[in-house]
N, C-alpha and C positions, 0 to 999 in steps of 0.2 A: 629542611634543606632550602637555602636561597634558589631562586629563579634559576633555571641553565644558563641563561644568555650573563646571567654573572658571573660565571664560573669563567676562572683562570685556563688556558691552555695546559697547566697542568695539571690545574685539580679536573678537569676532563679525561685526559687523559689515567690520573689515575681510578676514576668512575668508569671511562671505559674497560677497565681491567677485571673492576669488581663483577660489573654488569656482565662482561663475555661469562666470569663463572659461573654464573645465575642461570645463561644461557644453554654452557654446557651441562648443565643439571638437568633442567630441563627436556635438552635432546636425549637424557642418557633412560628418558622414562617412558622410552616409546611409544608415546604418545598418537592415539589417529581419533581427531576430535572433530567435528563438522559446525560449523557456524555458519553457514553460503547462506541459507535460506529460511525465509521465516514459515516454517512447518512445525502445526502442532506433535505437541511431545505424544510419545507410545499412553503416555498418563493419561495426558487432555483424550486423545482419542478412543480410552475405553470406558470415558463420560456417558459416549451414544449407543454402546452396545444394545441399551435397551430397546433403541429403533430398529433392529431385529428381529425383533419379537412382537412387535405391534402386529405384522402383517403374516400371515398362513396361507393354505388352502385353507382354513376353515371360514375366515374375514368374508364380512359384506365389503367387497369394492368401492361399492356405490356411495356418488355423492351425494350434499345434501340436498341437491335438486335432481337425484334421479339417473347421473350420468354416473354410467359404469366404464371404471379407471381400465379395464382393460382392455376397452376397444379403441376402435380409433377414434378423430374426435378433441373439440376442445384448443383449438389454436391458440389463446392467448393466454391458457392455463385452469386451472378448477378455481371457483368462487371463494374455498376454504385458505387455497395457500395462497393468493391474490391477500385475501385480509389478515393473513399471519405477517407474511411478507411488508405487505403497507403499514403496520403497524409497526414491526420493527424499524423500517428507514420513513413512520409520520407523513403517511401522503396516502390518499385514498384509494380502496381496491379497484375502480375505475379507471385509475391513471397509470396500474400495470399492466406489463407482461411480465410472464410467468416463464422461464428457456428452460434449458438441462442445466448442468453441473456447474458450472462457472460463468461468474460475468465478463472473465477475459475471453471468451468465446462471443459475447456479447457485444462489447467492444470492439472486437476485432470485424464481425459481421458488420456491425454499422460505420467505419471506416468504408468497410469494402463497398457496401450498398453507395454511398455516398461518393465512391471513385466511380462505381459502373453507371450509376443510377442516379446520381445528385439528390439533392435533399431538398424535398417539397416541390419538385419542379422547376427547381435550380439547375442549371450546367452540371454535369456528372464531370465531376475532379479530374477524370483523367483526360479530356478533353480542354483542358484549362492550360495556359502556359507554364503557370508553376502556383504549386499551391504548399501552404505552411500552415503550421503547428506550434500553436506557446508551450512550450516545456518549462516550468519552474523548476528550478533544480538547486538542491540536489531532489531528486525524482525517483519515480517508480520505475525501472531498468525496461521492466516487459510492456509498460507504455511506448518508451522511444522503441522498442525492437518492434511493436507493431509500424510506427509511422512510418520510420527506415523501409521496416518493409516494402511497403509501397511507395518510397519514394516521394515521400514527404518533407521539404524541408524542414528542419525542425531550429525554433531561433529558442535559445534560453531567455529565463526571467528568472531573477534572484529571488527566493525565498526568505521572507522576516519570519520573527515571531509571530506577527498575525497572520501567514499567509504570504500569497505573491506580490511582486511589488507591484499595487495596483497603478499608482502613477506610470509606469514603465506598459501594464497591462493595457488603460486605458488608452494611453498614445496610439500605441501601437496597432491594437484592434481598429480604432475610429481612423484610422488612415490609410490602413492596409486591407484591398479587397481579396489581396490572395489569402491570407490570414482565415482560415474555415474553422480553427477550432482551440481549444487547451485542456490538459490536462490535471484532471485536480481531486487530488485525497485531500478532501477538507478536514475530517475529523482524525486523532490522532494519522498522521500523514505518513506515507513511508519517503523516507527513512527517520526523519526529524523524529516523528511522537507529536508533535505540536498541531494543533488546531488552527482553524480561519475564525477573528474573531468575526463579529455581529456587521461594525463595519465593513470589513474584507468580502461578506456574503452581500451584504444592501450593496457598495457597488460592481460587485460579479452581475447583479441582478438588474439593475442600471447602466449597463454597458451599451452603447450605442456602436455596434459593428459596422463599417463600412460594408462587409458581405453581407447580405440577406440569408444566406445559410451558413453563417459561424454557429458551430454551439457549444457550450460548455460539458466536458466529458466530466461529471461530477461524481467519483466514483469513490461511494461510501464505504469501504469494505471494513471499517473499523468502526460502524454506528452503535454495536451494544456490545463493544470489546474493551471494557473500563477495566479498571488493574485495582479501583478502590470504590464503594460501597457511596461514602460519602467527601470525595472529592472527583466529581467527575467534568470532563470538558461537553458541553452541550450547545451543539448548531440552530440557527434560523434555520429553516426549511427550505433550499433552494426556489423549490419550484412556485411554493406561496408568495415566495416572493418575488421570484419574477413574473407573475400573475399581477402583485400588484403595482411592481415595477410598469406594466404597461407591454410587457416582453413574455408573455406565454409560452411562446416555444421555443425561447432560449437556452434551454439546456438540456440533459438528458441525466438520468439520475441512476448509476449503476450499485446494484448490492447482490450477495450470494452466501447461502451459509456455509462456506466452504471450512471457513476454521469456527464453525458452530457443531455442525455436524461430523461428516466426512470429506476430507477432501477427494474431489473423483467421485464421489458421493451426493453433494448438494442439490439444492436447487438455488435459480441465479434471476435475475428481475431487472427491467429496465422500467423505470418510471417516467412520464413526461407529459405532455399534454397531449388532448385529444387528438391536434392538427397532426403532430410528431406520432401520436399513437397509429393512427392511418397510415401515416407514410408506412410507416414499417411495417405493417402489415400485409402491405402488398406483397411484399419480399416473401415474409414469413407464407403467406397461400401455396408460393412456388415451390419454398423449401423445404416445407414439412405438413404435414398434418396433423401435430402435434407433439409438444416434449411430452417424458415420460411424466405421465398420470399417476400412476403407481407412486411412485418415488414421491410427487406431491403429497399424496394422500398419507403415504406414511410418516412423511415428517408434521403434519399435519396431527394424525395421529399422536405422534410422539409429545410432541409439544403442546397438544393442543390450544393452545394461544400463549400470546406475549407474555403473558406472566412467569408460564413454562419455561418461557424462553430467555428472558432475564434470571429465573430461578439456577437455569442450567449454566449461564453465563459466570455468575456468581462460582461456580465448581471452577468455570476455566479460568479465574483470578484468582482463586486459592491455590492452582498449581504456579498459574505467571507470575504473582505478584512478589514473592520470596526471591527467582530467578534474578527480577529487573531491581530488585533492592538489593540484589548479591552484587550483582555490575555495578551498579552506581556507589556502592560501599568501596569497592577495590578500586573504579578509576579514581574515585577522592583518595584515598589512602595511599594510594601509588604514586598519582600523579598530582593531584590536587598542591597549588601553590608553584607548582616548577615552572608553570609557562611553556608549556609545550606539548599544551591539547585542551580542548574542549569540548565538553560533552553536551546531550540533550536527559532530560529528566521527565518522560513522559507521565500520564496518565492513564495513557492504554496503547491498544493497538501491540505492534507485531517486534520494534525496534527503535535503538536507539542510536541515534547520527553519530558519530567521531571527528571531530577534526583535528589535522596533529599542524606540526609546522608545515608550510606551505615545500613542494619538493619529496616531501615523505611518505605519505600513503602506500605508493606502491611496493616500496624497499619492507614498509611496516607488513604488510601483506604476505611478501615473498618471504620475510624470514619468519612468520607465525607458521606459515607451511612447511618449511625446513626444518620446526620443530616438533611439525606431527597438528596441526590444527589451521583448517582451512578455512577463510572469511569470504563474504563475498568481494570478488573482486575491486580493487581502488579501481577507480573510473566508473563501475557501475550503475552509479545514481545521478551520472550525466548522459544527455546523448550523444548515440555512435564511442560512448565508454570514453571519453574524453573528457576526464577534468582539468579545465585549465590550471589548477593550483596544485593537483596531485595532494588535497588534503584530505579529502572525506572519504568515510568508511563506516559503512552499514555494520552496525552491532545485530547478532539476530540471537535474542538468549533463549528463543523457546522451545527448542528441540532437543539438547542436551540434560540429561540429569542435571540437575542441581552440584550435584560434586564437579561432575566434569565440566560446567560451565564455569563454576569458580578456578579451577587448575585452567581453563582457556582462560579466562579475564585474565588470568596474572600474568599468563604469558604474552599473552598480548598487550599490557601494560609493558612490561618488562623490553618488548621489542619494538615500543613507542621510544624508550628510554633509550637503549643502544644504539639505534636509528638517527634520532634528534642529536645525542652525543657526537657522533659521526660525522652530521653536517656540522654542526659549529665546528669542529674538529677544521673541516673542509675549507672551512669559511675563514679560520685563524691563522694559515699557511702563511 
């Protein structure tokens, strides 16, 4: 079939006809299929069952230096999951901390620390007349919902293929002192899929801030989340490199095994330098005496090193990998050649971007729900949920069976189709 936009007012019109059938079909299958969110499948999650069982009343506790996981004890985490952890996100056990379950908890705390507190002995943000936030977007949704939160302004940055637009980044930073931070899924990114190349990381790493406490929120959650064996996307090491950048404590480096393990279950890690390691720690003396030990030890246990952990990873691409070749089969087949959408084609990570004609995403949205299958929200991978174009839409295929993901793709192909139809429809008056 030729392009939409070539299509006659009537031959639209008669495609609208055929398409509401498609649609009615569809509604008549009572469909209640969930897409919102990138949540490993019931599959992926009985990978870890075995981390159950490592741990008893019968278990030595104890770590390899002596210290027993059940007391209290251990601020910055045990030695074992510090070097599991480092190895997985390439940066030395020295340069972690070791938190509880998620590094959106992590995050979240070092925003806060950094409004009550400032950073390094910097002005504490909330004291500041107005302070901002680089958001590249389309983006991570529960990144802008933390800044919002506090009241952060937050300015967009367009997203390439390689990353943010660094010209647009550069500027910006080097002139603006209220400017304290950005946000950034370097490797398979949400929502894209897409990586930062080599460039895009050397000059993250070479930024010259006008604030002395901007840092880079570098939040790796897709570091050993590859979908293929032997095509995988592979990062410069932030933090090495802004070491050799000249810029130490330029960034902060976030990871957590949350879709390795359990979610609600993990353990979660912030990396960075010594100077940034102190700062936080001062925080950390007040608010805890330590995350769970336990929990360390058993994934620890479990995995016993990176190799474990790539071995296991390996299990969670044999469930994803069929999923995100099912979607990208059906958007080619559906829509492939019409001109009225485009997709992303990752190699790992959690989803994959949509964008339809400018104006549509939300109608696209509301009517996949109408027929029983819910996306995440159009807007969501902007901040405060505003997308100026109303085109992007977070694919999320890993929670859904295989079957029912394929019957969502079509439907929501199907209602890319209806949608688009409708505006030129609109547009042909």
């Amino acid at each position: 079939m030729k392009p939409y936009s070539e299509l006659t007012r009537e031959e639209l019109l008669e495609l609208k006809k055929d398409l509401s059938a498609q649609y009615h079909a569809f509604q008549g299958k009572d469909l209640k299929l969930d897409m919102s969110r990138g949540k490993p499948s019931v599959e992926q999650l009985d990978l870890s069952m075995g981390m159950m069982d490592v741990l008893n009343s019968d278990c030595d506790l104890t770590c390899e230096d002596g210290t027993d996981c059940r007391n209290y004890g251990v601020l910055d985490g045990i030695r074992e999951a510090k070097e599991l952890l480092g190895d997985m996100i390439e940066v030395p056990a020295d340069n972690i901390i070791i938190y509880g379950n998620s590094s959106l908890n992590v995050m979240y705390d070092t925003i806060s620390r950094s409004m009550t507190h400032g950073v390094m002995g910097n002005t504490p943000w909330c004291k500041l007349d107005k302070v901002k936030f680089l958001c590249p977007v389309p983006g991570y949704d529960r990144h802008f919902a933390i800044t919002e939160y506090f009241g952060i302004e937050m300015v967009y940055v367009p997203m390439t293929e390689e990353g943010p637009d660094m010209d647009i980044v550069e500027e910006l930073v080097s002139k603006d002192e209220s400017i304290k931070g950005i946000w950034c899924v370097p490797k398979y990114s949400n929502p894209t899929g897409n990586s930062y190349s080599d460039q895009t990381v050397r000059r993250f790493a070479r930024l010259k801030p006008a604030a002395a406490d901007f840092r880079i929120y570098w939040d790796n959650a897709y570091s050993v989340h590859h979908l293929y064996d032997d095509d995988q996307d592979n990062l410069i090491e932030i933090l090495a490199e802004c070491k050799r950048a000249g810029n130490p404590d330029l960034a902060y480096k976030f990871s957590s095994t949350s879709k390795i393990s359990f979610p609600g279950s993990g353990i979660a890690a912030v990396a960075t330098s010594h100077n940034n390691l102190e700062d936080i720690k001062k925080q950390l003396r007040m608010q805890t005496i330590g995350h769970d030990k336990v929990n360390q030890l058993r994934h620890v246990r479990y995995f016993k090193n990176i190799h474990g952990m790539v071995k296991h990873m390996r299990k969670h691409a044999e469930i994803l990998r069929p999923k995100f070749e099912a979607v990208e089969a059906i958007l080619e087949r559906e829509l492939g050649g019409l001109g009225i959408g485009s997709w992303t084609s990752p190699k790992g990570g959690y989803f994959i971007s949509f964008d339809s004609m400018d104006g549509c995403a939300k109608d696209i949205v509301a009517k996949c729900k109408k027929a029983g299958v819910v996306m995440t929200g159009a807007g969501a991978t902007y901040p405060y949920g505003k997308d100026p174009h109303d085109s992007n839409i977070r694919i999320a295929p890993s929670y859904p069976p295989l079957q029912d993901l394929i019957t969502a793709t079509e439907l929501f192909a199907l209602c890319v189709k209806i949608v688009t139809v409708n505006k030129l429809l609109g547009a042909t008056k």
